[in-house]
Structures are given as structure tokens and as C-alpha cells.
GUBA-30638 format. One record per residue (C-alpha): x, z, y; residue number from 1; residue in one letter. Coordinates in nm, 2 decimals. Layout:
// residues N
<X=X	Z=Z	Y=Y	torti=NUM	gumi=a>
...
***
This chain:
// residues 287
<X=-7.49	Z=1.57	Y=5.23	torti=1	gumi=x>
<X=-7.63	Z=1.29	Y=5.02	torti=2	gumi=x>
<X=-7.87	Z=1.06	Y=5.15	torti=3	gumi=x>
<X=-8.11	Z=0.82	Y=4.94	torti=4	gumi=x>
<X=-8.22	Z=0.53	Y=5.08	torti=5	gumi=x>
<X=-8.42	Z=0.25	Y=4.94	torti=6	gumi=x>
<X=-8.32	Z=-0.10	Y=4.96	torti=7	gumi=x>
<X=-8.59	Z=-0.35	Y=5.01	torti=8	gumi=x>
<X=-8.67	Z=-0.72	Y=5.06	torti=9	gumi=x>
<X=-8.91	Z=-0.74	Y=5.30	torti=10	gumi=x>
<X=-9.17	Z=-1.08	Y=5.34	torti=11	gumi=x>
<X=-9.07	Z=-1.19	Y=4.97	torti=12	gumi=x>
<X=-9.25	Z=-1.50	Y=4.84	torti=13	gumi=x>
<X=-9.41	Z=-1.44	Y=4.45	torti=14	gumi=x>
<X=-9.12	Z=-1.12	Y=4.46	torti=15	gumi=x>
<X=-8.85	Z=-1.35	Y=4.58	torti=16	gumi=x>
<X=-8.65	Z=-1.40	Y=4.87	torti=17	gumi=x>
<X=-8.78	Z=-1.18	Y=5.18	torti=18	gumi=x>
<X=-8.55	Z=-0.95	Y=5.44	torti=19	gumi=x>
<X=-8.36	Z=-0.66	Y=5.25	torti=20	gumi=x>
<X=-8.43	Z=-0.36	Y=5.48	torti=21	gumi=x>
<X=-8.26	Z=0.00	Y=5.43	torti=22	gumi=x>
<X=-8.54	Z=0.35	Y=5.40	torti=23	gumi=x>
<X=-8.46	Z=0.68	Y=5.43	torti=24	gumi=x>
<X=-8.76	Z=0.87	Y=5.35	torti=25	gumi=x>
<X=-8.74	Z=1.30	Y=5.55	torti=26	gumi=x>
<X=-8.48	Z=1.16	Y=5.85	torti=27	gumi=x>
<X=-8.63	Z=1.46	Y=6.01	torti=28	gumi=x>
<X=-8.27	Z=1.65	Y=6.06	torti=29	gumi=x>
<X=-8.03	Z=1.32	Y=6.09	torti=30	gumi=x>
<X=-7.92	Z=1.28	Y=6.39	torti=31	gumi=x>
<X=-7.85	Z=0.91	Y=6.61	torti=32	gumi=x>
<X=-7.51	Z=0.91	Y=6.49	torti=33	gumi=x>
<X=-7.59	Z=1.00	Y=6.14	torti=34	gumi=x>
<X=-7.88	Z=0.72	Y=6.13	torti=35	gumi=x>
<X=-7.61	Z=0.49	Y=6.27	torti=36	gumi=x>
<X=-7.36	Z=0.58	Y=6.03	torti=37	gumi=x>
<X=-7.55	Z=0.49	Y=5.74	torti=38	gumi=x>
<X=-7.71	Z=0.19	Y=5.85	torti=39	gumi=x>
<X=-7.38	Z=0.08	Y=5.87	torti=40	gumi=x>
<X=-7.31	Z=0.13	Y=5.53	torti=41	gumi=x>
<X=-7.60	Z=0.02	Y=5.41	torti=42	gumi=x>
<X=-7.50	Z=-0.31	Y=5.60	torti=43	gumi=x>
<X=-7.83	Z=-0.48	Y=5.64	torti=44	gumi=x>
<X=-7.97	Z=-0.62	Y=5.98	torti=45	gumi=x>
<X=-8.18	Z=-0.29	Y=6.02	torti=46	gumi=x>
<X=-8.27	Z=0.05	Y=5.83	torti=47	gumi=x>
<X=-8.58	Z=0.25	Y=5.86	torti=48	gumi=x>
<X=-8.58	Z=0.63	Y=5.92	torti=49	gumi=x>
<X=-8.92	Z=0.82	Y=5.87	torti=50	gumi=x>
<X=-8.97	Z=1.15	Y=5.95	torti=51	gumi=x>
<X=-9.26	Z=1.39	Y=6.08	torti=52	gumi=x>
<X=-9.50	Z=1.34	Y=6.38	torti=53	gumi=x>
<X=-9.72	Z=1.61	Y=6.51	torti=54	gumi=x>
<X=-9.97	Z=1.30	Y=6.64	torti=55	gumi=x>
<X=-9.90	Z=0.99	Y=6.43	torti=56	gumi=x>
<X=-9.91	Z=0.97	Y=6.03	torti=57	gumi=x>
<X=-9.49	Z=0.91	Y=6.06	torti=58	gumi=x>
<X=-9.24	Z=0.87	Y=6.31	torti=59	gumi=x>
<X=-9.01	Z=0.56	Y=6.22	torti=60	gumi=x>
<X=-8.67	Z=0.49	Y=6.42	torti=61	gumi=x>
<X=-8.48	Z=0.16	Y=6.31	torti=62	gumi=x>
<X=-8.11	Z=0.07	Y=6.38	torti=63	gumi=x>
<X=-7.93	Z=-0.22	Y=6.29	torti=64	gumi=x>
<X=-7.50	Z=-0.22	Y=6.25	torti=65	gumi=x>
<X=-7.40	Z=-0.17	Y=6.64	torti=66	gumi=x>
<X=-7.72	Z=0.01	Y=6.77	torti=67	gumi=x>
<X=-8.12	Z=0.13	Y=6.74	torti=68	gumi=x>
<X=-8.36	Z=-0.07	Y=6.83	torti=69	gumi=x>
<X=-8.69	Z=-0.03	Y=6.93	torti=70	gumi=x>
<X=-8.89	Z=-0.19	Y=6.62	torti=71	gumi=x>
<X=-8.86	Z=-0.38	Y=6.34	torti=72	gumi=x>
<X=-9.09	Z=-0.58	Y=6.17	torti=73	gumi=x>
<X=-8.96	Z=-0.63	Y=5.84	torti=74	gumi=x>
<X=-8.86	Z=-0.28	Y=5.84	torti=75	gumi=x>
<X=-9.21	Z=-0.15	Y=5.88	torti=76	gumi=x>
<X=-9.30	Z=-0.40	Y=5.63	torti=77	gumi=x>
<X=-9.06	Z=-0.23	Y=5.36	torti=78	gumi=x>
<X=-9.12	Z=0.13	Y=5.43	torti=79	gumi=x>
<X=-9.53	Z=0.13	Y=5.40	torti=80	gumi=x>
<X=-9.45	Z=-0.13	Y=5.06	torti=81	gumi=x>
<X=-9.20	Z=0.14	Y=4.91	torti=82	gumi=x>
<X=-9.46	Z=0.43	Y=5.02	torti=83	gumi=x>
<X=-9.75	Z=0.22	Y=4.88	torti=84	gumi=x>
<X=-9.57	Z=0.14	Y=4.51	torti=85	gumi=x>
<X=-9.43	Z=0.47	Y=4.48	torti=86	gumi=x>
<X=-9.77	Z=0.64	Y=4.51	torti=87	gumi=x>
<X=-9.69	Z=0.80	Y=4.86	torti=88	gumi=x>
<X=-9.98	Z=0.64	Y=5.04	torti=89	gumi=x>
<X=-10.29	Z=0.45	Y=4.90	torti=90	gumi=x>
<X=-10.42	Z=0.15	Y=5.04	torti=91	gumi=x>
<X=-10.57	Z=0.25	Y=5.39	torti=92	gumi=x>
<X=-10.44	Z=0.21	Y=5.81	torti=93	gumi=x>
<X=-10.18	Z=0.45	Y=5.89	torti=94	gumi=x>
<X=-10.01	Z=0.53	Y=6.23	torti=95	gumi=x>
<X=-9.62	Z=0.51	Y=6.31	torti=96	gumi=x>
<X=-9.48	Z=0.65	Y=6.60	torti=97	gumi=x>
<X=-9.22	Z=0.40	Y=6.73	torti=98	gumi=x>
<X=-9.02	Z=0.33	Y=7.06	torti=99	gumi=x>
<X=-9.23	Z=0.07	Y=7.09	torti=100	gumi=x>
<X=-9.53	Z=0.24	Y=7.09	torti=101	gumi=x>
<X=-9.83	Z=0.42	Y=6.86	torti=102	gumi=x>
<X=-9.85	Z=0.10	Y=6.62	torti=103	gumi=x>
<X=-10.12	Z=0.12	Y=6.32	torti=104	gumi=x>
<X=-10.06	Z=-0.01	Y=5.99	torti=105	gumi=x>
<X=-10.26	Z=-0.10	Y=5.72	torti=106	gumi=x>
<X=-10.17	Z=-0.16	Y=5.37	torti=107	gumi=x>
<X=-10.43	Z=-0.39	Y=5.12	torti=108	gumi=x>
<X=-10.52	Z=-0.29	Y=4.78	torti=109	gumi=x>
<X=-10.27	Z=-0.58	Y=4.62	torti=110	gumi=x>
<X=-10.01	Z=-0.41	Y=4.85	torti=111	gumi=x>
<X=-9.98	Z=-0.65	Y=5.16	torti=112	gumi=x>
<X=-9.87	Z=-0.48	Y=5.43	torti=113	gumi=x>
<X=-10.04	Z=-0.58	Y=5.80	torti=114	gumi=x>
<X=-9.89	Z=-0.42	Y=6.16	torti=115	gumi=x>
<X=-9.99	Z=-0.39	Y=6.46	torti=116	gumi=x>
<X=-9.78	Z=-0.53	Y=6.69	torti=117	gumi=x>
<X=-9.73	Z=-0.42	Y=7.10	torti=118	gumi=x>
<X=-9.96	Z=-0.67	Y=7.31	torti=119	gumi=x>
<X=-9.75	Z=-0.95	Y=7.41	torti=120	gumi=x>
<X=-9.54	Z=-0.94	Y=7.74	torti=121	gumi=x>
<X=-9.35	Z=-1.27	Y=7.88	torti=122	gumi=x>
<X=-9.01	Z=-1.18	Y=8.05	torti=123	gumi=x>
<X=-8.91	Z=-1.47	Y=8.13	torti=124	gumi=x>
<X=-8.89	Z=-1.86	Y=8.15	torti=125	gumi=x>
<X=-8.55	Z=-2.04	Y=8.08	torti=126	gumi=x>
<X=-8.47	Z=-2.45	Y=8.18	torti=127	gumi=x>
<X=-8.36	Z=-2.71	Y=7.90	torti=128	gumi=x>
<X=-8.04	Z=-2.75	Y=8.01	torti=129	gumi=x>
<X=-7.99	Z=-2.37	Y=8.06	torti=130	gumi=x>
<X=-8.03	Z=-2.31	Y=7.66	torti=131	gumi=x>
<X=-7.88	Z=-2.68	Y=7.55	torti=132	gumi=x>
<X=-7.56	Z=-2.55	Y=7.60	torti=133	gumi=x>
<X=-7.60	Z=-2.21	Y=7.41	torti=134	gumi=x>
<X=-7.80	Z=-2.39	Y=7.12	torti=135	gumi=x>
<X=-7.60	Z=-2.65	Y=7.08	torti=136	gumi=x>
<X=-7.86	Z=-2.90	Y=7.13	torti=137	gumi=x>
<X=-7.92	Z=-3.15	Y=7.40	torti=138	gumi=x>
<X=-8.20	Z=-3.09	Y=7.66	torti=139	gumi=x>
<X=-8.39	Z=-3.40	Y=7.64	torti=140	gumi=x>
<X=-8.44	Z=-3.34	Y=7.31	torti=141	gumi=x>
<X=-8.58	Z=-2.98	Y=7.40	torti=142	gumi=x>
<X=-8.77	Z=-3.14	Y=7.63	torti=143	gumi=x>
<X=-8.93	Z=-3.38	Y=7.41	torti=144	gumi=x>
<X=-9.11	Z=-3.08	Y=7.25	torti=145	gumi=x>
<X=-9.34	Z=-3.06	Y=7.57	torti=146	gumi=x>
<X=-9.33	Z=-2.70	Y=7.50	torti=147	gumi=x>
<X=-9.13	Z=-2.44	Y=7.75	torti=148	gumi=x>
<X=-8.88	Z=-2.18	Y=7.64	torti=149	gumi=x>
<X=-8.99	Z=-1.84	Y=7.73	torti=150	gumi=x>
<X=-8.91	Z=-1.47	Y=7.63	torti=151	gumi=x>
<X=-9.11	Z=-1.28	Y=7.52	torti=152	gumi=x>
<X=-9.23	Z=-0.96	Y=7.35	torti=153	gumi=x>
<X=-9.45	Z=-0.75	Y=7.08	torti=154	gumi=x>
<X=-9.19	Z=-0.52	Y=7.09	torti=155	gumi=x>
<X=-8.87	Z=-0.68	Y=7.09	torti=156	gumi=x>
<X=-8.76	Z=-0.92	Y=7.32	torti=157	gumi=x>
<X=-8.65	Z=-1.29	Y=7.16	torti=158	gumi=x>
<X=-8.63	Z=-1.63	Y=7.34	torti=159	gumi=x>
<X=-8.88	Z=-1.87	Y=7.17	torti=160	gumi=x>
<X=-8.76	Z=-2.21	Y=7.10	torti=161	gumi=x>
<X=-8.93	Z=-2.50	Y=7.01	torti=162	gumi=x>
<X=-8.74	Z=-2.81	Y=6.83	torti=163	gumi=x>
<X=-8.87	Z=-3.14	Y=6.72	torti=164	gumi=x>
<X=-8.91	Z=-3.17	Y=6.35	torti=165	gumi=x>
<X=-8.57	Z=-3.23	Y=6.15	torti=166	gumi=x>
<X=-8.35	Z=-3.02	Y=6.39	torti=167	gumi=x>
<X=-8.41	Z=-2.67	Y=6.30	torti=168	gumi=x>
<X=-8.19	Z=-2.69	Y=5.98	torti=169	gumi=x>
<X=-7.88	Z=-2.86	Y=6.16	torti=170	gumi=x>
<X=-7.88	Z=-2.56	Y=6.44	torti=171	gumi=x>
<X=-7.54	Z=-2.44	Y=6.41	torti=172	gumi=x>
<X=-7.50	Z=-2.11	Y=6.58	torti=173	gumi=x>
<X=-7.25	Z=-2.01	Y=6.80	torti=174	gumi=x>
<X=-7.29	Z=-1.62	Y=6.82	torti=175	gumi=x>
<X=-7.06	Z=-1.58	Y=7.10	torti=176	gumi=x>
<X=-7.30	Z=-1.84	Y=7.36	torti=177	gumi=x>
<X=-7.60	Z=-1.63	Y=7.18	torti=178	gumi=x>
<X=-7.48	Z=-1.27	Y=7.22	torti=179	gumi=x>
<X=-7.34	Z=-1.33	Y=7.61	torti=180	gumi=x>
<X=-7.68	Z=-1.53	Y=7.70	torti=181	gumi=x>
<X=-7.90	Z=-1.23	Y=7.53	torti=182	gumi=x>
<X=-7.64	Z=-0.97	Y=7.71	torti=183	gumi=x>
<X=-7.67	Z=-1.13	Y=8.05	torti=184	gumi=x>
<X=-8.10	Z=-1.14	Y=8.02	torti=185	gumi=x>
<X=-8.14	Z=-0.83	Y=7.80	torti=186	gumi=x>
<X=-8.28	Z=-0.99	Y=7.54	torti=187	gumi=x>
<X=-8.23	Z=-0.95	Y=7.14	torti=188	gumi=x>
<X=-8.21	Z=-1.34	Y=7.01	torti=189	gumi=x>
<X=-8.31	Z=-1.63	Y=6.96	torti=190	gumi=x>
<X=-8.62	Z=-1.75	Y=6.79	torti=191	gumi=x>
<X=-8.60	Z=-2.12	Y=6.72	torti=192	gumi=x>
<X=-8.89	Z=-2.28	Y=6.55	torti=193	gumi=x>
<X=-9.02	Z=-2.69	Y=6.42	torti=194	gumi=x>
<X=-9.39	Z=-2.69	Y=6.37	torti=195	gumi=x>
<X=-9.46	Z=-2.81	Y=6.05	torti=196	gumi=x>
<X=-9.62	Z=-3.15	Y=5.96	torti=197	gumi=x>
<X=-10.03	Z=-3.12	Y=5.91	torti=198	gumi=x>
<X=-10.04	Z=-3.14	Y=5.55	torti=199	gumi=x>
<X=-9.87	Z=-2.82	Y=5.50	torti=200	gumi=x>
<X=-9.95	Z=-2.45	Y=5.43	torti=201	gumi=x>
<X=-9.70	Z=-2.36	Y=5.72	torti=202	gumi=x>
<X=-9.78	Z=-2.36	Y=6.06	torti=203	gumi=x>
<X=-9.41	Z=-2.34	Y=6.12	torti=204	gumi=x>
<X=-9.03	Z=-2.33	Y=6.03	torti=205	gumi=x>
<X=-8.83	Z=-2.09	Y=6.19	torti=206	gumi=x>
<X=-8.47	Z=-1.96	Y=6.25	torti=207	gumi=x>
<X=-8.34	Z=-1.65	Y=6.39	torti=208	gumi=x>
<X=-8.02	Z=-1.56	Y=6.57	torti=209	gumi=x>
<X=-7.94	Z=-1.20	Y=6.74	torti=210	gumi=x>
<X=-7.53	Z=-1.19	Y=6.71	torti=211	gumi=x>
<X=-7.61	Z=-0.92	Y=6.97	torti=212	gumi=x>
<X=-7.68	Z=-0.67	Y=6.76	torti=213	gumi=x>
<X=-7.44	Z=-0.81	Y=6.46	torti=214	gumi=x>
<X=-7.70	Z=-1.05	Y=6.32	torti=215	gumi=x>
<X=-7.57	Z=-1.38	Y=6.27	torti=216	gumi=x>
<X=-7.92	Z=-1.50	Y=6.13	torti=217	gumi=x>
<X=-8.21	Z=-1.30	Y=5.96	torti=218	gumi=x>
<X=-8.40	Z=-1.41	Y=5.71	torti=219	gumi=x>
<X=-8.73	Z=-1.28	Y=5.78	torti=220	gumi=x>
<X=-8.84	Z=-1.12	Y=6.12	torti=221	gumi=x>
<X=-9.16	Z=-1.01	Y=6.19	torti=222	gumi=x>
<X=-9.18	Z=-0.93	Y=6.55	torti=223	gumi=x>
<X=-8.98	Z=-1.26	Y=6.65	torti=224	gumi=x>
<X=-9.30	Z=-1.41	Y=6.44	torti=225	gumi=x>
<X=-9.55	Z=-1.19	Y=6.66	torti=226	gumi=x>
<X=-9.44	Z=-1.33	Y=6.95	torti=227	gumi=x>
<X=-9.44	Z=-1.69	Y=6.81	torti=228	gumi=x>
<X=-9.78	Z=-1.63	Y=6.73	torti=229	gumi=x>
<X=-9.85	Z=-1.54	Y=7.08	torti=230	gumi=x>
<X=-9.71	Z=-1.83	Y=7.23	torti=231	gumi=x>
<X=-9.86	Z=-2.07	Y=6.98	torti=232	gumi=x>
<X=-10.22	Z=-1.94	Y=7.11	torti=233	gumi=x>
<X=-10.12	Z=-1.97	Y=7.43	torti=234	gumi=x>
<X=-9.92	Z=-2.31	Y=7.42	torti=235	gumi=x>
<X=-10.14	Z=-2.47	Y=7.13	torti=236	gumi=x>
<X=-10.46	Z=-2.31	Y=7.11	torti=237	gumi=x>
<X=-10.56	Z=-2.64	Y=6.86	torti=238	gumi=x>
<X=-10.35	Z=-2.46	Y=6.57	torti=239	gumi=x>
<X=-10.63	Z=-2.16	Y=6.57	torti=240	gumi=x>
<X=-10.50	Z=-1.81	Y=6.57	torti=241	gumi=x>
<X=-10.40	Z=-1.76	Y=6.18	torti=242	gumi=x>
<X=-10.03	Z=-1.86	Y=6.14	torti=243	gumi=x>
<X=-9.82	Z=-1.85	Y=5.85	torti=244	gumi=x>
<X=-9.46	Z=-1.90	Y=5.92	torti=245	gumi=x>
<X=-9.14	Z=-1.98	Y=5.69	torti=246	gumi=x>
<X=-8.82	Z=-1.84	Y=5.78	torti=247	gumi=x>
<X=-8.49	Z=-1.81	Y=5.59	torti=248	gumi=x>
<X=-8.48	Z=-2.15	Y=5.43	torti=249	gumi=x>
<X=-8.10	Z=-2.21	Y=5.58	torti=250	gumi=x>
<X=-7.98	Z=-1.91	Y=5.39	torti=251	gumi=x>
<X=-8.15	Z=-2.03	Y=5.08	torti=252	gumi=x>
<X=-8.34	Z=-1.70	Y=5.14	torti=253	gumi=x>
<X=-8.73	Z=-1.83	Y=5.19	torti=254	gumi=x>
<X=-8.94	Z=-1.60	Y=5.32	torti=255	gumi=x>
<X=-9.32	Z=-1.62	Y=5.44	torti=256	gumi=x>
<X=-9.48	Z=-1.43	Y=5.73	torti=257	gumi=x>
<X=-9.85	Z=-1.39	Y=5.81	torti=258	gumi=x>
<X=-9.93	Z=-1.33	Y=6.17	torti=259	gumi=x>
<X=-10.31	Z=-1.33	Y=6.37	torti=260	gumi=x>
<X=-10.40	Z=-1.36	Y=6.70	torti=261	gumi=x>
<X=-10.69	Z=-1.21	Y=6.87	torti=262	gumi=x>
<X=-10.80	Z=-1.27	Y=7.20	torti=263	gumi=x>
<X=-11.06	Z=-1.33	Y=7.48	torti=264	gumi=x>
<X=-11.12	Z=-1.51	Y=7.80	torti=265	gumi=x>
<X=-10.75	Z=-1.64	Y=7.71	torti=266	gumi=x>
<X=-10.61	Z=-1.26	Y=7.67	torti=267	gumi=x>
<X=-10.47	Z=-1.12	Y=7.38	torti=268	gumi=x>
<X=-10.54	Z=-0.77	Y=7.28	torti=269	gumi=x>
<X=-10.48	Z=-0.77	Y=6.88	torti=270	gumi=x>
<X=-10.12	Z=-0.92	Y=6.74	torti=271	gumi=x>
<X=-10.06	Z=-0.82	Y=6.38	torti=272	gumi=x>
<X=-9.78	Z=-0.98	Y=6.13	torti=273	gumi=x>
<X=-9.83	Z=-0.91	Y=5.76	torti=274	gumi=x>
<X=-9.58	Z=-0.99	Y=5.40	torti=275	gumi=x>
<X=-9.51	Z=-0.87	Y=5.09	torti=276	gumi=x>
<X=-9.19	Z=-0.65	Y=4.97	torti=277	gumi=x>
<X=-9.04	Z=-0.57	Y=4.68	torti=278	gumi=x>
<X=-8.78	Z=-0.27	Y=4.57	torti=279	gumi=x>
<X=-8.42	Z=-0.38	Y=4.50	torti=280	gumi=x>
<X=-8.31	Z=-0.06	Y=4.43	torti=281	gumi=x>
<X=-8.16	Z=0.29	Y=4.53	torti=282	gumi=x>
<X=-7.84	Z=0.36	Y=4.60	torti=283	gumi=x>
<X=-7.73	Z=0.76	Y=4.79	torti=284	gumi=x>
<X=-7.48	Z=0.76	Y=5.08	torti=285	gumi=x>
<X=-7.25	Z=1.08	Y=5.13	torti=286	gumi=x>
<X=-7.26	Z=1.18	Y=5.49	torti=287	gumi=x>
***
């Protein structure tokens, strides 16, 4: 059986840079281990699967390497992009069916795609010193941020990270402290993040590790950047609740990531994370 899938770069800046994501367009009959199989070969941090739903407009189930996973934002990003420019859907709000949850989905006329993202849900509070060791950075200089670690999630679960200005680019990751802290607290990874200085069009720089699930570091990740949007209202409500976030600019793979915030009283109940994409190719994998 040959499968298509379409290879994607997901949160691409002017149709550069971005995520590359795996699609497989009628996954209706493949099973786990077939999904598996050809993510694998595929060998990007995650591939899409779309199929039928009898209550949502699709169904989407997204697997990295080793495992699935629940969501994916960068995935979601390239599937309604590849449906959108090749004339499967028109510019509207669509439904997916995920593990994580009914999650709408809207694509723009110019071809942005925005997502709905799970309401946030804070799993946990971590200690400088506790992640100083695993970052490789040391706790009073964690601490100088004035801004706590915590874990959170919009549908996956990443440790947010804040690091004073100029350290986010000398972060050397060591995936075995990384995989065995995210094993221990069943999390995914690590979301490390500067703010940016006032001047610029970011709001923020970010980096992130999930060795976990055999991603040394992703270029582009849109629910870690839901959840960073979430604890940016929360933590510093001055910065407003547009964000736009850089990621991938260690890899010399830049990506940009919109994300909004709605809330009220000081509760959230909207998170959506939006990007660009753009089609690097086909390529069919024999099962």
C-alpha cells in the first residue's frame, strides 16, 4: 500500500523557515502502528493523520518518531494550509476532532491559519535550582527573571522558562537531564523563552526541547507558544494579550508564531496560535 503524504513547513516567515510537518490526507483505515511507521519514515518531529468524523469537520491524530501525541500545533497549522492551497477547503472556521479536545480552526482569506487551543491548565510549579541543573544554567540567574517556572498546558504539557536576555541562544541542551526530568513529571519539554527588548516586533525569543519524544529542539511549536501566551497574561499582563513569538533562530530555522489571549475577571476562556505554511513537496511511502 502506498501512502502520500505532504511535507510542510509550518509558521514560515515570507515562505521561509517554519516547522516541516508530515500529512496524510483519508488515514481513515491506518492503523496506530501503521501511523507510527510512517511518521518514522517521514522523520519529522510530528505527522498529521486526517480522516472522517461523524461530529467534527475532520478527525486529526499526530505522532512524532517514538509515540502519538495528543496535539500539535504546527501540525494543525500545515494540514488546514495544505487543505486551503489545494482547494480542499475555502477560507472559513472548521472543526478537528483531536485527543485534546473539539478544537475550531479558522483559515483567513491570504491563508493564515488560527487554532483554537484547549483552555490553559497549570500542572505544576518547579524551584530554580530544581531546573538549573537540567538547563544547564545557574539558579540565580533564573531567578533574576522574577518570573516562576511552571507547567503548563493548551494541550500539551511543556515547562515554561523564562531567561534573562542574551542566554537563550547559549542553552546547550542535554537531552538525557531533559527527557528523565519530563519522564519523572509527565511532561513533553521544555519551553525556554527571553522577552524581547521594547523596540521590537517580538514579544519574545523562544527555544524548545522535548528529547522525550525524539525532539532534540523544534523549530516552531505552537502549543508550547499557547501556553506562553497564557503565562505571559498571567505573569505580565503589561505586554497586552497579542503576542508574537520567534522560535527557531539556533537552528538557523526562524520561524514566527501569532498567539491571543482572551480573558475576563483574570480567566482565560479563548487561546488561539496562528502562522503561515508552505508546501515542500510530496513524497509516497510503501507500507
Amino acid at each position: 500500500m502506498d501512502i502520500e503524504v505532504a511535507l510542510v513547513n509550518a509558521f514560515t516567515v515570507n515562505g521561509k523557515g517554519g516547522n516541516p510537518a508530515g500529512v496524510v490526507f483519508n488515514a481513515d483505515r491506518l492503523t496506530g502502528a501503521q501511523k507510527l511507521k510512517i511518521a518514522q519514515v517521514v522523520g519529522y518531529s510530528e505527522t498529521a493523520f486526517v480522516a472522517s468524523d461523524d461530529k467534527a469537520d475532520f478527525e486529526v491524530s499526530f505522532f512524532t518518531t517514538t509515540a502519538e501525541v495528543d496535539f500539535c500545533g504546527h501540525a494543525t497549522l500545515a494540514t488546514f494550509s495544505t487543505m486551503f492551497q489545494e482547494g480542499m477547503l475555502t477560507a472559513g472556521t472548521y472543526v478537528q476532532r483531536t485527543k485534546a479536545g473539539m478544537l475550531s480552526v479558522s483559515i483567513e482569506p491570504n491563508g493564515k491559519v488560527v487554532m483554537e487551543q484547549q483552555l490553559p491548565e497549570k500542572i505544576a510549579g518547579f524551584s530554580y535550582q530544581e531546573i538549573a541543573h537540567v538547563i544547564g544554567i545557574e539558579s540565580n540567574i533564573l531567578e533574576s527573571t522574577n518570573l516562576p517556572i511552571e507547567a503548563i498546558s493548551t494541550g500539551l504539557a511543556d515547562v515554561i522558562i523564562a531567561v534573562p536576555h542574551g542566554y537563550l541562544d547559549a542553552i546547550e541542551p542535554n537531552d538525557e537531564r531533559i527527557a528523565a526530568f519530563c519522564k519523572k513529571h509527565n511532561l513533553v519539554g521544555f519551553h525556554v523563552f527571553e522577552l524581547c527588548e521594547v523596540q521590537s516586533k517580538h514579544t519574545a525569543s523562544c527555544r524548545n526541547f522535548a528529547p522525550l519524544f525524539g525532539i532534540s529542539e523544534e523549530s516552531a511549536t505552537g502549543s508550547s507558544c499557547g501556553a506562553l501566551a497564557c503565562y505571559l497574561t498571567e505573569h505580565l499582563a503589561e505586554l497586552g494579550c497579542e503576542y508574537v513569538f520567534e522560535q527557531g533562530r539556533a537552528m538557523n530555522c526562524h520561524s514566527i508564531i501569532t498567539a491571543s489571549v482572551e480573558s475576563n475577571n483574570s480567566i482565560i476562556n479563548s487561546v488561539k496560535v496562528g502562522g503561515f505554511a508552505n508546501s515542500i513537496g510530496k513524497v509516497l511511502i510503501t507500507l
